[in-house]
C-alpha positions as CSV (number, residue, x, y, z in Angstrom):
1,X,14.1,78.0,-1.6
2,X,12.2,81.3,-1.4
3,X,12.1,84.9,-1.2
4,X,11.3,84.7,2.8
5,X,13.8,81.8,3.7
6,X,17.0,81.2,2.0
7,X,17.6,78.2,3.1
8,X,16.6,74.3,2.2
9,X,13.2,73.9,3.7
10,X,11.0,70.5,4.9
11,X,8.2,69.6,3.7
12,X,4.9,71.9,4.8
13,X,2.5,70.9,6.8
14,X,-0.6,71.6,4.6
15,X,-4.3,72.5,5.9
16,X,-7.5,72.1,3.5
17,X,-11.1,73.2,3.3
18,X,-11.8,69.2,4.4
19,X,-9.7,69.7,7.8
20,X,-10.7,73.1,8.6
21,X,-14.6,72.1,7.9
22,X,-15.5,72.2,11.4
23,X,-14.4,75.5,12.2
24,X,-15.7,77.2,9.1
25,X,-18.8,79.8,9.0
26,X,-19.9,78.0,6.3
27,X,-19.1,74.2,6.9
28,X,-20.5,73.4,3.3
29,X,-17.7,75.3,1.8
30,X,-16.5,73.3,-1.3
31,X,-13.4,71.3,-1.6
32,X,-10.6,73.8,-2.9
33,X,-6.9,72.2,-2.7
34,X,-4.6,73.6,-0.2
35,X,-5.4,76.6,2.5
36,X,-2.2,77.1,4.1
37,X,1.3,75.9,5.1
38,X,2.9,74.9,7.8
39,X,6.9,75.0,7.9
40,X,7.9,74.0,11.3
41,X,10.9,73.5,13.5
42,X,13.3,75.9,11.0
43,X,16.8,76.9,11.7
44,X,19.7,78.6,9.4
45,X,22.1,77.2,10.7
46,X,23.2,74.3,13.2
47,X,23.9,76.3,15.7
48,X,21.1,78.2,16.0
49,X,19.3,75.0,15.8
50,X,21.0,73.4,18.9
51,X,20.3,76.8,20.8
52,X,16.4,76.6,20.3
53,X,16.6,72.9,20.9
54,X,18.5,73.6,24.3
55,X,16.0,76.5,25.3
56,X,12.9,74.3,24.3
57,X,11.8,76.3,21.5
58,X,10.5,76.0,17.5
59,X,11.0,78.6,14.9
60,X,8.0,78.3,12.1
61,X,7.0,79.7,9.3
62,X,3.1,79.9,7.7
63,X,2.1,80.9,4.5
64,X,-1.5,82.2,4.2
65,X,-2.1,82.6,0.3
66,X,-5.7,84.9,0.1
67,X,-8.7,82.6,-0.2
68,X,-12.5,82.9,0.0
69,X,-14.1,80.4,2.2
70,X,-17.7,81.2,1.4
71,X,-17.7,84.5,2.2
72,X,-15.1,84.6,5.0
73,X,-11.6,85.4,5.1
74,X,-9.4,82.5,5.3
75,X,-8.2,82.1,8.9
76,X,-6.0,79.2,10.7
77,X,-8.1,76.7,12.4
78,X,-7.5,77.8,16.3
79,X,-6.4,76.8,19.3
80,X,-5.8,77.0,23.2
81,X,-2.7,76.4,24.9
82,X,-2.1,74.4,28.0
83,X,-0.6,75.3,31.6
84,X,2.8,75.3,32.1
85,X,4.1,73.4,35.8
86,X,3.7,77.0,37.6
87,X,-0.2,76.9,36.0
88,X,0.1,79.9,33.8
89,X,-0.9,79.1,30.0
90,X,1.8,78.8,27.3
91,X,2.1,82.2,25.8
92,X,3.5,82.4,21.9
93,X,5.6,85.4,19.8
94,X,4.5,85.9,16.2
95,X,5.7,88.4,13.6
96,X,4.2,89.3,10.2
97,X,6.7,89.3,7.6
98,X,4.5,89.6,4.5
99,X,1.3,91.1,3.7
100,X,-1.4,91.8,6.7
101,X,-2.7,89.9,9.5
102,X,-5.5,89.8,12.0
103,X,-5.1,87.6,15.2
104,X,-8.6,86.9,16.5
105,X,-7.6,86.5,20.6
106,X,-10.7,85.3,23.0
107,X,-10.0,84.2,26.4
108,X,-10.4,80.7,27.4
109,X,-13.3,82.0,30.0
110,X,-15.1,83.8,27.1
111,X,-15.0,87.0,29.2
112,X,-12.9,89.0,26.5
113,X,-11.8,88.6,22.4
114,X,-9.4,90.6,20.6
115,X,-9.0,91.3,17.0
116,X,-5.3,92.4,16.6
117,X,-5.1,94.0,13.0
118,X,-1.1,93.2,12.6
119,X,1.1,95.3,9.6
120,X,3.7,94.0,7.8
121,X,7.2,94.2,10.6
122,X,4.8,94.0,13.5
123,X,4.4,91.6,16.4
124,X,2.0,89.7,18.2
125,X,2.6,88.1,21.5
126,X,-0.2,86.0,22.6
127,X,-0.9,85.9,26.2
128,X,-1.4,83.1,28.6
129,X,-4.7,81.8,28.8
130,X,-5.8,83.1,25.0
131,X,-6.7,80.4,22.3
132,X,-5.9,82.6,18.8
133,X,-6.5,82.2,15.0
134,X,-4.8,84.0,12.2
135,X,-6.8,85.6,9.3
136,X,-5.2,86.9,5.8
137,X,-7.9,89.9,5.3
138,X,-6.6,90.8,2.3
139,X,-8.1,89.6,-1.3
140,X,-4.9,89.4,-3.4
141,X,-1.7,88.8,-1.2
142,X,-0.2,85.9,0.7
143,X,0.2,86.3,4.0
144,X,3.6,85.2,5.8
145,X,4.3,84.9,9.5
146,X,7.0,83.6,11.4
147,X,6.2,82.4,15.1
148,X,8.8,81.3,18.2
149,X,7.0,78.9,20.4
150,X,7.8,76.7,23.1
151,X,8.4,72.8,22.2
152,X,7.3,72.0,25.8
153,X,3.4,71.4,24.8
154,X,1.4,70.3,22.3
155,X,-1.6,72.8,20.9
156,X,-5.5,72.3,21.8
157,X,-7.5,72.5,19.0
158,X,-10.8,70.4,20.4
159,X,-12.5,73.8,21.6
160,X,-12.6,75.3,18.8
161,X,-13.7,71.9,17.0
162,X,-16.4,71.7,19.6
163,X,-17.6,74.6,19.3
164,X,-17.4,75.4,15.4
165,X,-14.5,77.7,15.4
166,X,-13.9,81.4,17.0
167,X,-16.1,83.0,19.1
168,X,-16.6,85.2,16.2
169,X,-15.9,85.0,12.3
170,X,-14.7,87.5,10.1
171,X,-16.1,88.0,7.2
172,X,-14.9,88.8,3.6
173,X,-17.9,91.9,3.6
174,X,-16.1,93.5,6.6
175,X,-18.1,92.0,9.0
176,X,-17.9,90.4,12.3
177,X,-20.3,87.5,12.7
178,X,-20.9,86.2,16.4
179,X,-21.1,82.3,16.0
180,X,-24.3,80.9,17.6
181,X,-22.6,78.0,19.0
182,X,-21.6,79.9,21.9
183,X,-22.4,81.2,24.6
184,X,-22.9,85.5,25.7
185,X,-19.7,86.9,24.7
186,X,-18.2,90.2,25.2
187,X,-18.0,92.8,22.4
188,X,-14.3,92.5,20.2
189,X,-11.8,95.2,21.2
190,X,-9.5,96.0,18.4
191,X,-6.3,96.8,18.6
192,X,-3.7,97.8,15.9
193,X,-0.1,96.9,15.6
194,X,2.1,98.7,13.5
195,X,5.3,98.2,11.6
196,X,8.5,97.9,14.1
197,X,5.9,97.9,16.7
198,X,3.7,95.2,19.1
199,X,0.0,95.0,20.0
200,X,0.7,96.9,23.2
201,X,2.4,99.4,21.2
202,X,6.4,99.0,22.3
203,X,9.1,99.2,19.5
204,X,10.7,95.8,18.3
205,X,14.2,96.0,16.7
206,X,15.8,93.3,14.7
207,X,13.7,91.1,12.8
208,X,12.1,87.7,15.1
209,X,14.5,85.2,14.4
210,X,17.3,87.7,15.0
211,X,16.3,86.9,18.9
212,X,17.5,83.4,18.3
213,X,20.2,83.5,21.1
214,X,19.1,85.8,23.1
215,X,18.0,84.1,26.1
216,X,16.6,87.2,27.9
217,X,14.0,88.0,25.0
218,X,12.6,84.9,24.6
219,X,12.1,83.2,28.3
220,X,8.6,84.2,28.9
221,X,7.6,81.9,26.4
222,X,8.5,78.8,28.4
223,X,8.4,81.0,32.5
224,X,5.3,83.3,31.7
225,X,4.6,83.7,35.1
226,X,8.2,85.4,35.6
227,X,7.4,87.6,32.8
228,X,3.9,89.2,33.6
229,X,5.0,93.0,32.1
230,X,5.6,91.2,28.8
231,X,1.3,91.0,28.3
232,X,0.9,94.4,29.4
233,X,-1.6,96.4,27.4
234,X,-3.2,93.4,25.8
235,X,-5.4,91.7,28.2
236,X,-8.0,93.3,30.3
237,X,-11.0,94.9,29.3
């Protein structure tokens, strides 16, 4: 039990410094005991659970607790995901329920990143064709977020592997550190989402998992290509 699910909940899946090596500024980075957990697949009740089931979709929970990882902000370990059967990438909805957030977005063609500085209440939709990390910028706070997904693919993290994380890391000092591994890549744009509010600036009502149900709100994240206003604002140069 816990103060941002009532319920019973499974056990986390659990990153450390030792899985997120590869992806690290800093790949040296000591051994420190647990980064961040994973609570997926939750539901409060079995009905909602046989709705997101039906609809081919996950509700999750992560806790970020703040951590230094040798000088940069502890972050997710970032991924890409795939096509769906109409070829448009598998978008995903997050919220912030505790503390701060930063999604770092970059395009899977490199030809635009993102740094989406998320309040407590906001959302965060990311688009199709956008692999994404999470950061907990703040020194003292846990970070929580809640995410809807669709069940109907399986996450690419090899990129990133490949490549040594993000295009860029953010670091504990305030910078932003382009990592060498890549190739030329564009400037970040920032964008800010506030409380009640997403990236592209429309009001949310209701908290995320109140959407559970609503079939209309939550589609585009298995028919993206039906659903091309819902990206609006957020990609693009």
């Amino acid at each position: 039990m816990s103060s941002w699910w009532n319920e019973a909940l499974p056990a986390p899946g659990i990153r450390t410094v030792r899985d997120m090596r590869a992806v690290l500024a800093r790949p040296e980075c000591p051994e420190s005991g647990p980064l961040y957990y994973m609570y997926r697949d939750l539901a409060r009740s079995a009905g909602d659970r046989h709705w997101l089931a039906g609809h081919r979709l996950r509700y999750d929970i992560t806790v970020i607790p703040p951590h230094d990882l040798c000088g940069e902000y502890v972050k997710t370990k970032g991924h890409y995901h795939p096509v769906d059967p109409a070829g448009t990438g598998y978008p995903e909805l997050y919220e912030v329920t505790e503390g701060k957030a930063q999604f770092l977005l970059q395009s899977r063609t490199l030809d635009d990143v993102i740094l989406i500085s998320a309040e407590n209440g906001a959302r965060v939709v990311i688009p199709p064709g956008y692999g994404h990390i999470t950061i907990n910028p703040s020194p003292d706070a846990t970070l929580i977020l809640a995410n809807i997904v669709s069940t109907a693919f399986e996450s690419e993290y090899g990129e990133y592997e490949t490549l040594h994380g993000a295009a860029y890391y953010v670091m504990n000092d305030g910078s932003i550190v382009k990592n060498r591994h890549y190739p030329a890549v564009p400037p970040v744009r920032h964008i800010f989402a506030g409380k009640g509010r997403d990236a592209a600036g429309r009001a949310c009502t209701g908290s995320l998992y109140s959407l559970i149900g609503r079939r209309a709100a939550l589609a585009f994240l298995n028919e993206p290509e039906q659903y091309p206003d819902t990206f609006t604002g957020l990609t693009g140069g």
